[in-house]
N, C-alpha and C positions, 0 to 999 in steps of 0.2 A: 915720588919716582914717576918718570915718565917715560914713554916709549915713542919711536916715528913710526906712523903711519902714515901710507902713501895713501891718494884723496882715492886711487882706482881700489884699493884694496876698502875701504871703507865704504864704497859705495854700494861695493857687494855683500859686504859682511851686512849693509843696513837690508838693503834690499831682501837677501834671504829671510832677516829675521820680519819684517815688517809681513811679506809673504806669510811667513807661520804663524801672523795673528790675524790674518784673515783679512788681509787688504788686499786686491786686486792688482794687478800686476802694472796697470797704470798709475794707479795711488801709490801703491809701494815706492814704484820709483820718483815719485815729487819728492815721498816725505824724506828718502834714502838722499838724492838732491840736497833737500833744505839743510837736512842736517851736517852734511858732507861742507855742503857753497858756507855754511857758516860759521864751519870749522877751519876751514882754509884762511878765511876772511880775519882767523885769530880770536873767532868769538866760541870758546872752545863751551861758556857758561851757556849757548842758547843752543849751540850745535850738538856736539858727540856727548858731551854730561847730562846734555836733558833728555837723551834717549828713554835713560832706565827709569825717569817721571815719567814720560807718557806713555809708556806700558802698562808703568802702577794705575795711570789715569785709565788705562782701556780696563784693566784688569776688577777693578772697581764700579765700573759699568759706567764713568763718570762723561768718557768718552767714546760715543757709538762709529763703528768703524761703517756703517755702510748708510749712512744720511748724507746730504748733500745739502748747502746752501739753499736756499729758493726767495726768489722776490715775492714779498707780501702788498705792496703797494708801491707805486709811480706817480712824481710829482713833478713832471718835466724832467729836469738833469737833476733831481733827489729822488734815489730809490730807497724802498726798506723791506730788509732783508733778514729771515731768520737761519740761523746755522742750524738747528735741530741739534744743537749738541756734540755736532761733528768733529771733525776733525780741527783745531785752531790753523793748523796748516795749509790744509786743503783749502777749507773755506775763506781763508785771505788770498790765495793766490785766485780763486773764482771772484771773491770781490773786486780784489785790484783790476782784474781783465777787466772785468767789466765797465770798474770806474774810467777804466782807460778808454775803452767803445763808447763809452757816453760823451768824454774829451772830444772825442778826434772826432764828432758828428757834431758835437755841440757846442766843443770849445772848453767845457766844464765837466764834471760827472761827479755827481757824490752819494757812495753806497752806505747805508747805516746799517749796521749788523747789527742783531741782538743773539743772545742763547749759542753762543759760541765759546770755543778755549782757546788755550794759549798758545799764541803765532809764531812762538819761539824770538828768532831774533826779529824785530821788528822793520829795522834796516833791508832786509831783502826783498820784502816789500816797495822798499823806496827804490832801490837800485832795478826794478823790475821798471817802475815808471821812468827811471830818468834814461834806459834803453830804449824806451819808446819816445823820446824826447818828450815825457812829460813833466813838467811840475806836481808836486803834490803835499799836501798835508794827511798825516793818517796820524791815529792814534788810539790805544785803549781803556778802560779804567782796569782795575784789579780788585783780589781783596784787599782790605785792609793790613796795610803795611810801615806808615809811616804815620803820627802825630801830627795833627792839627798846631803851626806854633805855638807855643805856652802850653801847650796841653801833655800829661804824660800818654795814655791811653793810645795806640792808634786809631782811627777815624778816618784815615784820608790813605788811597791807594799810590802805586808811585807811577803810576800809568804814564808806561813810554810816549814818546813824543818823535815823530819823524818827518824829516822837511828834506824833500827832493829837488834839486835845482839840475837838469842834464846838460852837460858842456863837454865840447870835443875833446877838451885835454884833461880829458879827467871830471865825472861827475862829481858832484856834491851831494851829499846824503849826512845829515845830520842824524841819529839814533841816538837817544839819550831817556833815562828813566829820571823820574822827577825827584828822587835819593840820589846822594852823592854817588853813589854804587850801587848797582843793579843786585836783586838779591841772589842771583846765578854770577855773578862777577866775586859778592861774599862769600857765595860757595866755594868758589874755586880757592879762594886764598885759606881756605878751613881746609879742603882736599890738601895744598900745599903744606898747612902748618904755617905760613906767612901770619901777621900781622897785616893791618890794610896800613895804607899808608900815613895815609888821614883818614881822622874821623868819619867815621863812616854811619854809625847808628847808637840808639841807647840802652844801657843796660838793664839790668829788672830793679834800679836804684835810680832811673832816668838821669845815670850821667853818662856823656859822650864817653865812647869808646872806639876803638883801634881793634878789641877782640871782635874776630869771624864768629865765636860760637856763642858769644852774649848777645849776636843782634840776630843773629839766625833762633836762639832762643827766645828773643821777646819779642820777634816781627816789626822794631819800631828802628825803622830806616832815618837817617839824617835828611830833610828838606835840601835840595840845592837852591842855594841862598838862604837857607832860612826863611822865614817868612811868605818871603816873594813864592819859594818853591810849592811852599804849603797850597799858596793863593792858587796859585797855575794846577795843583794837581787837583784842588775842588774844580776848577771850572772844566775842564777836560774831562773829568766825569760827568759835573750837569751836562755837558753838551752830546758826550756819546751815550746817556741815559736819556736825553730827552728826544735827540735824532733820531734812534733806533727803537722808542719805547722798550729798551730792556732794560735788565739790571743795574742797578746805580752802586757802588764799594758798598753801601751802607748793606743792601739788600743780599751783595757776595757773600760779607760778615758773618752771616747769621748761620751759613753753613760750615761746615766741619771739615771741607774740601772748597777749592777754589773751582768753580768748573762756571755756564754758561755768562761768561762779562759781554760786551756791551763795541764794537771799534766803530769807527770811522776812517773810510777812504776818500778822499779828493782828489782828483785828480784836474789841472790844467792843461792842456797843450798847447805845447810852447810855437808851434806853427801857425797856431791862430792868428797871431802879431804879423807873421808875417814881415820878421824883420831878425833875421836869425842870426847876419852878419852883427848888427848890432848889439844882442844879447850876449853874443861871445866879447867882443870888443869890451861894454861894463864889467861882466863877469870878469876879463881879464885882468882891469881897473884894480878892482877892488884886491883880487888876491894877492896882487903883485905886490901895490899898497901896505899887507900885512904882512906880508915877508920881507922887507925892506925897512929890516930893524934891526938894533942893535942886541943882538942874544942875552941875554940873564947867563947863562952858562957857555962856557968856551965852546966852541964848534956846533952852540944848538942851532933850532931854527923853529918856525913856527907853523903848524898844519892848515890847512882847511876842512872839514867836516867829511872824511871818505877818503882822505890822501892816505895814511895809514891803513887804512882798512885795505885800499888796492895793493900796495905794496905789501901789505904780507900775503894777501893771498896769490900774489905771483912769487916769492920768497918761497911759500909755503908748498907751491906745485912742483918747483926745483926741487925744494927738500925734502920733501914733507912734513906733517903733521905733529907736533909736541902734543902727544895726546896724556893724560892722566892714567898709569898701569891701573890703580885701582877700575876708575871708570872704563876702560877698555875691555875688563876683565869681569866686568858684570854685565856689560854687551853679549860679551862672548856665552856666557853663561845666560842669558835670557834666547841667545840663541841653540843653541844646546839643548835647553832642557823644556 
């Protein structure tokens, strides 16, 4: 079952509660923001559903509401930076700034975070850069989520991956976890009672399955592409373990809770070129290129990485929100009580 909510009525509903656990009225209103901007956007798994985790996460002591980000060391345009544990929200939106200020002085900026949590959607981050006309690569490791190929076991997290490209008619933002389905995307279809559509992960007999509550049971996510996927989510760990000297999936593992991983921010600006007519003109090249096909199905068409994500979150201001009764309903109740 589900119910609409309008983004104004959600942002106060976040806002109050985030207030009664002791966040400051500034913070309050980012994290009320993130979770609202990400909900709109139709990512209901990072947005309004993951409210009542990061409660449980402050509730546990796992995430400190009143630490801040801080820069541990400068390497030109490579900074490293420790979260203290904070906020996974706050502390990406103070990284991104920043990887952005180091862009637009230098052309480049790249912040390594370590002892942080979890950023929610990872996308919002990107669409922060590509309003500043920047490019950017970011990304995280996790805990252990998904199998190494051939392997039953998990050992390899599905650490999101995000690629910002900023264009006048419409940015590009790629957000994608290295599992065929994000495990807040699994969730959602188990809240539904849905089946996923395809395989999605494995069961505790490592055969591929379609059930939400056999892969949310054994944490062992489907690689995208198989193999290839496995490959890309080791190395995106070594790399935001060895940038940020923090925690590597292997080292998350060992805890009983997922809490301080490891991101990475990049940030490009795209002004540096100095040839901005011409970036839109490629840009154009290319998407036109891939919509000028013949559809697989009658009346389809084909996306670009963020085209969908803007149109529902302008759909979703019209009408509001499709939000999950149950998950709304345990908001309301954490603010309440």
């Amino acid at each position: 079952m589900t119910r609409t909510i309008r983004s104004k009525e959600m942002r106060a509903v976040l806002l109050s509660l985030f207030n009664n656990y002791g966040f400051s009225e500034e913070k309050a209103k980012l994290l009320a923001e993130v979770h609202t901007e990400n909900t709109l956007h139709g990512v209901n798994s990072h947005g309004i559903n993951r409210v009542p985790f990061f409660i449980e996460q402050l509730q546990l002591g796992l995430v400190k509401k009143d630490t801040e980000a801080e820069k541990l060391e400068g390497f030109g345009s490579l900074e490293r930076w420790d979260g203290g544990l904070g906020s996974g929200v706050l502390n990406a939106i103070q990284c991104t700034n920043r990887a952005i200020a180091m862009a637009k002085e230098n052309g480049m900026g790249l912040v390594a975070l370590r002892n942080t949590n979890h950023w929610m959607r990872a996308g919002y981050y990107g669409w922060m850069l590509a309003e500043q006309n920047c490019m950017g690569i970011l990304f995280t490791n996790t805990e252990p989520n998904m199998p190494a190929w051939g392997g039953k076991e998990a050992r390899l997290g599905n650490n999101p991956l995000v690629i910002a490209i900023p264009r006048k008619k419409g940015h590009i933002v790629l957000d994608m976890a290295m599992t065929q389905f994000s495990f807040g995307k699994i969730n959602e279809y188990k809240l539904r009672g849905d089946a996923l559509p395809n395989d999605g992960g494995f069961d505790a007999d490592g055969n591929l399955t379609k059930n939400p509550k056999d892969i949310l049971t054994t944490k062992s996510g489907l690689p995208i592409g198989y193999w290839k996927g496995s490959a890309i989510a080791m190395v995106l760990d070594m790399l935001a373990t060895l940038l940020s000297a923090g925690r590597s999936t292997y080292r998350l593992g060992l805890e009983a809770h997922e809490y301080g991983v490891s991101q990475i921010f990049l940030c490009m600006d795209s002004a540096t070129f100095q040839d901005g007519d011409l970036q839109e003109k490629l840009l154009g090249e290319i998407i036109s290129y891939t919509k000028d096909i013949t559809p697989t199905q009658p009346g389809g068409k084909t996306y670009y990485p963020g085209e969908k994500s803007l149109s529902n979150k302008i759909e979703n201001e019209k009408n509001g929100m499709q939000v999950s009764e149950e998950i709304w309903n345990r908001v309301i109740h954490l603010l309440n009580n």
